[in-house]
MIMI-641148 format. One line per 8 residues: number of its first residue (from 1); for each residue x, y, z of C-alpha. Coordinates in steps of 0.2 Angstrom, whole numbers. Layout:
BEGIN
NUM> X Y Z ~ ... .
***
This chain:
BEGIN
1> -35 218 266 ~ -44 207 257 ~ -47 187 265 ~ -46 173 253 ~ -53 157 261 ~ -48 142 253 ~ -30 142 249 ~ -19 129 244 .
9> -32 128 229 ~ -31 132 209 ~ -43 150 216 ~ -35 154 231 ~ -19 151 226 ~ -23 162 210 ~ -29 174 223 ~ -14 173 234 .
17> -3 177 218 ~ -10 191 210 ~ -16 200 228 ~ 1 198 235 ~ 2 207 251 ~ -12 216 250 ~ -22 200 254 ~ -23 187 267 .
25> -27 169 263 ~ -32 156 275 ~ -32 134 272 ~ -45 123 278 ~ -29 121 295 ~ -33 137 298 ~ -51 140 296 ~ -64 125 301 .
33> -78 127 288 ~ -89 115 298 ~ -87 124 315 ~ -97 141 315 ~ -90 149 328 ~ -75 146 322 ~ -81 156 305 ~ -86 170 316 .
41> -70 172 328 ~ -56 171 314 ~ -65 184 301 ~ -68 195 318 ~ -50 194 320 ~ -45 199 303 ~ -56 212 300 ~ -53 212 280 .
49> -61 226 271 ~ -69 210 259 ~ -70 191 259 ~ -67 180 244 ~ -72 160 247 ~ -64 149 237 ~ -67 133 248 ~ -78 120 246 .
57> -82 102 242 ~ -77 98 224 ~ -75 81 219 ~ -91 80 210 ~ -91 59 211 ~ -87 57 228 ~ -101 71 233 ~ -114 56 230 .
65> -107 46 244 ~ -103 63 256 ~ -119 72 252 ~ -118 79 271 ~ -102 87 272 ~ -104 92 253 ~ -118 103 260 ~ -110 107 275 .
73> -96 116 264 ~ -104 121 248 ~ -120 128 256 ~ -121 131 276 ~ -102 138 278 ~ -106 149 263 ~ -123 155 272 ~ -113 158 287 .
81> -99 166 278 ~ -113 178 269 ~ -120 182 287 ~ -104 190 295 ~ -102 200 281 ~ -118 204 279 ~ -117 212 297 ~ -103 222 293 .
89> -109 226 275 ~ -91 220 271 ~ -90 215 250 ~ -92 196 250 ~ -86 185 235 ~ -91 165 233 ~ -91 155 217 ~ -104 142 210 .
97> -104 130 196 ~ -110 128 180 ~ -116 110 188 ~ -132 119 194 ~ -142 117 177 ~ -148 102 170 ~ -139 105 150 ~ -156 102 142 .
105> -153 119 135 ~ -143 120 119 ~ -136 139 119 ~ -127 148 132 ~ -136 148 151 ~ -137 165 157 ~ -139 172 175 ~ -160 172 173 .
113> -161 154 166 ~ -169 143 181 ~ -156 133 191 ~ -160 115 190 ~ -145 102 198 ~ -146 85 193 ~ -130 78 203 ~ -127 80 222 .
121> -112 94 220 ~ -122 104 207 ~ -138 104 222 ~ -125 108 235 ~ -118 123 225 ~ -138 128 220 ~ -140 130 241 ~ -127 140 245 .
129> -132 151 232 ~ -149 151 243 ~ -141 152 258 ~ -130 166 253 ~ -142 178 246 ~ -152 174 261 ~ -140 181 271 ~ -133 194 262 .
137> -143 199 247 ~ -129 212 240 ~ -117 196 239 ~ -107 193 223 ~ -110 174 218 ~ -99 170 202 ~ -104 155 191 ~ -89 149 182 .
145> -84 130 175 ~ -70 119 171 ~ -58 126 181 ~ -39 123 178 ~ -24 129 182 ~ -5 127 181 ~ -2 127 200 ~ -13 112 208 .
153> -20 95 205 ~ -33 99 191 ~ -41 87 175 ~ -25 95 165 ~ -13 87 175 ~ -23 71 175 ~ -21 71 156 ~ -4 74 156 .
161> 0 60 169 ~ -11 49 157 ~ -5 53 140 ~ 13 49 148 ~ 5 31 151 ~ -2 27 135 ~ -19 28 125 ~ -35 36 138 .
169> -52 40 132 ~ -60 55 136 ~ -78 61 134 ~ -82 69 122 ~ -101 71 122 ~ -100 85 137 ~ -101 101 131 ~ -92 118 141 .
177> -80 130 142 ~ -61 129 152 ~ -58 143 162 ~ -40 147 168 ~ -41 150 186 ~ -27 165 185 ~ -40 174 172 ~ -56 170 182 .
185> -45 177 197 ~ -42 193 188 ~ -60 197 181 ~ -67 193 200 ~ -56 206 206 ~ -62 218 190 ~ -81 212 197 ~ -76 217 216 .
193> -69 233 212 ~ -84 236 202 ~ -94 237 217 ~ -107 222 208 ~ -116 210 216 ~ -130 200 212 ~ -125 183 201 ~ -113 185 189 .
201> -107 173 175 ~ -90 175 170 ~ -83 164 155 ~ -68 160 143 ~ -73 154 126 ~ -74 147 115 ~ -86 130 120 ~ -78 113 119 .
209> -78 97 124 ~ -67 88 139 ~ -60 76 123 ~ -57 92 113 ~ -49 101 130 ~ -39 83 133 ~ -31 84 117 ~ -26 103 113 .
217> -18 98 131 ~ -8 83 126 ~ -3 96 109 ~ 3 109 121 ~ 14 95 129 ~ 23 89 112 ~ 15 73 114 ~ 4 64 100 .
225> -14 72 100 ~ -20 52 95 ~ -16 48 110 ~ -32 53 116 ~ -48 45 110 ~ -67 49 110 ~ -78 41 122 ~ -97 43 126 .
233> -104 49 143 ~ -113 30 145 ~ -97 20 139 ~ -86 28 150 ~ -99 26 167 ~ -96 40 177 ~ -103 42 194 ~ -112 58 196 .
241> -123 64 181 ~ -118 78 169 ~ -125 91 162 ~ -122 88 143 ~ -122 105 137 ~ -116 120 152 ~ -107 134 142 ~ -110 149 152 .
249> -111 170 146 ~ -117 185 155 ~ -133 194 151 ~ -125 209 160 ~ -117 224 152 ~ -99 222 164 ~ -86 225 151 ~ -78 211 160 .
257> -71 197 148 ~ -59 183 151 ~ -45 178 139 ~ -49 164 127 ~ -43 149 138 ~ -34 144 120 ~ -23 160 121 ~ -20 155 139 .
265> -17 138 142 ~ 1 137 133 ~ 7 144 149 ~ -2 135 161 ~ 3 117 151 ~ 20 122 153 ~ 19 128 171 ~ 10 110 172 .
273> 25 101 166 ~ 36 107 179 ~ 30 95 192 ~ 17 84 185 .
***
């Protein structure tokens, strides 16, 4: 059985779909990622023969003001996680961000290129790398970005919402690449039956902007395209820094590729629509 911590999100609930019965998934009601012990007793009572964790602290703004408990979740409950498994060499699985390089680079970061955060999420999600491979150096960490999904709250169902309204403007000076959770979800599993460990990047393509995202959304959705509008990282005064450029590929010869997010976000708009 394979445990998927974190459910109720756009990964675990990816996880919970395609796993079925033969998986477990446990919410944040059910599994108390600051308590330790708690960590310990409930894997020690579900035994699974591998953990995936899709939990942590993601609201990349609101990490500024709860750098604490962004660490808390993102680092220590991932070193923690890494330790029990470690003692029971049982597979483990977390996922990091492309938030942990800086986007001076201009071509795609691969798994060897120097980690270098500059917001509080991205520095949270570099430690529990640390932390994890500290513990447990035959880990599988997964560096994804721009997750989305038709099933949960999600950036796509933000445009939708605001397009409904009227005119928005969207950044469009952020270069990266949307990844559809249900595809990430898949090629993890490929990854875990694989046997690898070590960092892996797994990526959709092809690159794009959040304004070039935004609008192939609002398409999808029949709605006018015009009604979303280029704006600059400055003008628009977000709260966290971003990387400028964080399109991610794989230095290592897997076979494991994801769909084009493209081919697959006409199903997930329209799953979208269903309830946004």
């Amino acid at each position: 059985m394979i445990l998927i911590i974190g459910t109720g999100g756009q990964l675990g609930t990816s996880f919970s779909n395609l796993l079925g019965p033969s998986g477990r998934s446990l919410g944040l009601d059910e599994l108390d990622l600051a308590d330790f012990g708690s960590i310990r007793t409930v894997l020690d009572r579900f035994t699974p023969d591998a953990v995936i964790n899709c939990a942590g602290h993601t609201a990349v703004d609101l990490a500024e003001q709860q750098a604490e408990l962004a660490y808390l979740l993102n680092a220590s409950a991932v070193g923690e996680m890494a330790r029990w498994s470690a003692a029971r060499s049982v597979p483990f699985v977390s996922f990091s961000t492309d938030y942990v390089f800086d986007g001076l680079k201009r071509s795609p970061y691969v798994e060897s290129d120097v980690a270098h955060p500059t917001n509080t999420y991205g520095n949270t999600k570099r430690a529990g790398e640390v932390e994890g491979f500290d513990a447990y150096p035959a880990m599988l960490l997964i560096r994804s970005s721009w997750l989305v999904s038709g099933t949960c709250p999600n950036f796509g169902a933000t445009v939708l919402r605001s397009a409904r309204e009227g005119p928005m403007r969207v950044v469009d000076d952020q270069v990266g690449v949307p990844n559809i959770a249900d595809d990430l979800a898949t090629a993890t599993l490929e990854a875990l039956n694989q046997q690898l460990t070590g960092i892996l990047h797994l990526s959709s393509a092809p690159e794009t902007t959040w304004f070039g995202f935004a609008r192939r959304i609002v398409e999808l959705a029949d709605m006018d395209p015009e009604l979303v509008q280029p704006i600059s990282t400055e003008e628009y005064g977000i709260g966290a820094p971003r990387p400028a450029y964080s399109v991610l590929t794989s230095e290592r010869d897997t076979g494991i590729e994801l769909p084009t997010w493209k081919g697959s976000l006409p199903s997930v708009v329209k799953e979208m629509l269903a309830w946004v």
